[in-house]
C-alpha positions as CSV (number, residue, x, y, z in Angstrom):
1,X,-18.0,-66.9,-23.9
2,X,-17.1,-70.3,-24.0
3,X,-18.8,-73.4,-25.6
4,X,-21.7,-74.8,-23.4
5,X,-20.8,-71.6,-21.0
6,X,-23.3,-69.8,-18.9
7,X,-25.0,-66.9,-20.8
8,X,-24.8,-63.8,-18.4
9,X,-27.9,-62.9,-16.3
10,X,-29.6,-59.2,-16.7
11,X,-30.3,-57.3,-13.7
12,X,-34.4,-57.9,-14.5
13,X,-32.9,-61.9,-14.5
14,X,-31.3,-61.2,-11.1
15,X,-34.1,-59.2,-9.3
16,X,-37.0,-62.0,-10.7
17,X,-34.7,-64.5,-8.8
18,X,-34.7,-62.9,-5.6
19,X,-38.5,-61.5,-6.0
20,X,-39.3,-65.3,-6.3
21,X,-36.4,-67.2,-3.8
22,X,-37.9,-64.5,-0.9
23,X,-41.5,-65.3,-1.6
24,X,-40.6,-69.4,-1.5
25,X,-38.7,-68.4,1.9
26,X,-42.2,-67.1,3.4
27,X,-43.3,-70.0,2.3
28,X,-40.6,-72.6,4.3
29,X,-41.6,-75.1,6.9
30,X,-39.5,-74.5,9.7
31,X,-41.0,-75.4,12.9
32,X,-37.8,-77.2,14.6
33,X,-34.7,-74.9,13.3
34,X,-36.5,-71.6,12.2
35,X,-34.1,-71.4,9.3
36,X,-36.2,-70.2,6.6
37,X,-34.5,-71.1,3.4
38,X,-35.9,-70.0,-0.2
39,X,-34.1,-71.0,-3.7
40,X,-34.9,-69.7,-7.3
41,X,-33.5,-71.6,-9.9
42,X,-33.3,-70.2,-13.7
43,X,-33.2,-72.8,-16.5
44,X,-32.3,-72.7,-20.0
45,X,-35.3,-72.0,-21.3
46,X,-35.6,-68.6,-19.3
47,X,-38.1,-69.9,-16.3
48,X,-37.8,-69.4,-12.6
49,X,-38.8,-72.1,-10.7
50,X,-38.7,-71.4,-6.6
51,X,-38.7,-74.0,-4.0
52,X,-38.5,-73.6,0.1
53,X,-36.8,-75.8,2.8
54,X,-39.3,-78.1,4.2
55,X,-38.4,-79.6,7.7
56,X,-39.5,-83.3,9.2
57,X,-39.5,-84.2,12.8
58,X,-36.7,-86.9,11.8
59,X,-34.4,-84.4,10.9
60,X,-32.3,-86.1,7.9
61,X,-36.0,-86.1,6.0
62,X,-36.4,-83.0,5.5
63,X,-35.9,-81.0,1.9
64,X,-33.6,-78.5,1.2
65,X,-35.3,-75.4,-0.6
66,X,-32.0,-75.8,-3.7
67,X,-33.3,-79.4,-4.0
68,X,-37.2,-78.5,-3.8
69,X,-36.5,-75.4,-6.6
70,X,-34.8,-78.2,-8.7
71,X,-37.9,-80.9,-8.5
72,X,-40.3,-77.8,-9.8
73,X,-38.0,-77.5,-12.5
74,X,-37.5,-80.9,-13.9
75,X,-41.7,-81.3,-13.5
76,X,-41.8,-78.2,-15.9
77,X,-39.6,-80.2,-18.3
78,X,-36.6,-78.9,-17.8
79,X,-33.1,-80.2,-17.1
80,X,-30.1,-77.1,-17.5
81,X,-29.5,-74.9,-15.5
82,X,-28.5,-71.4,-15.9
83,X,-28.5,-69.7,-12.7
84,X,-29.4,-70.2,-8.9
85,X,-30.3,-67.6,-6.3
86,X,-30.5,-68.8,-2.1
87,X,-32.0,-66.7,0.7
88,X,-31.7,-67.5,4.5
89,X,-32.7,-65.8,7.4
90,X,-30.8,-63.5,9.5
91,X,-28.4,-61.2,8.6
92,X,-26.1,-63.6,7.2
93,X,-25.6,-64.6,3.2
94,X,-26.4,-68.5,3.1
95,X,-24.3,-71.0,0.1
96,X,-26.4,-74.5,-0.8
97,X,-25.5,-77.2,1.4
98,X,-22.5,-79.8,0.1
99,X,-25.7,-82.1,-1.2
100,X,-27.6,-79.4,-3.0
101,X,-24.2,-78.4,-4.6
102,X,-23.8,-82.2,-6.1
103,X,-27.8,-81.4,-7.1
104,X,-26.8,-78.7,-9.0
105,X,-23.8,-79.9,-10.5
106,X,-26.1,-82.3,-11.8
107,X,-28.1,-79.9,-13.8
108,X,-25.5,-76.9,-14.4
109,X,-22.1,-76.4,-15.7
110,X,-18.9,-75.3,-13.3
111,X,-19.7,-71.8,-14.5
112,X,-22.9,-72.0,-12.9
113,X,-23.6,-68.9,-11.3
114,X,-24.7,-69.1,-8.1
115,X,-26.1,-66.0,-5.9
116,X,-26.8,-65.0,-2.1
117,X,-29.2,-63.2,-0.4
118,X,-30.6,-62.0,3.0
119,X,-33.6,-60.0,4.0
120,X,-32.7,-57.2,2.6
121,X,-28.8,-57.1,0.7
122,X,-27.5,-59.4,-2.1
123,X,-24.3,-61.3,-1.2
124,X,-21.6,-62.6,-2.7
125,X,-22.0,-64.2,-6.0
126,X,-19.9,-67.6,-6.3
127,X,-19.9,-70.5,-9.5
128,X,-20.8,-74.0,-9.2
129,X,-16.5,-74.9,-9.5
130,X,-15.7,-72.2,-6.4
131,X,-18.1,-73.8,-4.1
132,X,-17.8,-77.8,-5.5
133,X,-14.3,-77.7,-6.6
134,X,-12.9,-80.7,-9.1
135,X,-16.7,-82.0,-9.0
136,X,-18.0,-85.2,-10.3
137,X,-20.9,-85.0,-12.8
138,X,-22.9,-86.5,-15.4
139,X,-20.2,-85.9,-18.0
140,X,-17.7,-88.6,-16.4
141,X,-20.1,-91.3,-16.8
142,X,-19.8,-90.5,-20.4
143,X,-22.7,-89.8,-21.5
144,X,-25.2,-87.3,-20.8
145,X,-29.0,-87.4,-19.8
């Protein structure tokens, strides 16, 4: 492993991701597109914080469940990632939107591994670089928070 890399996540780590991103997707408020999205996010310190997509009649207000798992975890006093897990409805395997993939790069490293799941399969698993390649984050300010 790499300085500053991503530890690897456990199968318990994995399951405890998905248990908690599907219960968050119950939870989404979805009246207009009935897209139920649910996120888990791991941080460094071994917690799972969950979030769900919440919709708004003026479409562009609404909250992404990645960027709704992220605000539970930086209210629990955290600020690194280590892994991130997304569930959408349907059949289909869901990746975070291009602004929850800036989000993340803001709290995790390229390595960042980030997973997919339905209803009832997990899906591909991707990092951070592979879906926001040549990304701009808080290290080329030069400093970090």
């Amino acid at each position: 492993m790499t300085p500053n890399a991503t530890p690897p996540l456990s199968t318990e780590q994995q399951q405890q991701l998905l248990d908690a991103a599907r219960a968050a997707q119950r939870a989404a408020y979805a009246p207009y597109s009935r897209f139920q999205v649910g996120a888990a996010v791991l941080d460094d310190q071994g917690r799972i914080h969950a979030g769900c997509n919440v919709e708004n009649a003026a479409y562009p207000e609404g909250v992404c469940a990645e960027a709704s798992a992220l605000s539970s975890m930086v209210l629990a006093g955290s600020t690194q990632l280590r892994a991130v897990l997304v569930v959408g409805t349907g059949g289909t395997w869901i990746t975070p939107c291009g602004g929850c993939r800036q989000k993340l790069r803001e709290f995790g490293a390229p390595d960042l591994p980030v997973l997919t799941a339905n209803a009832t399969d997990m899906g591909p698993r991707y990092t951070l670089s592979e879906l926001l390649p040549q990304s701009f984050g808080p290290d080329h300010l030069g400093t970090t928070p």
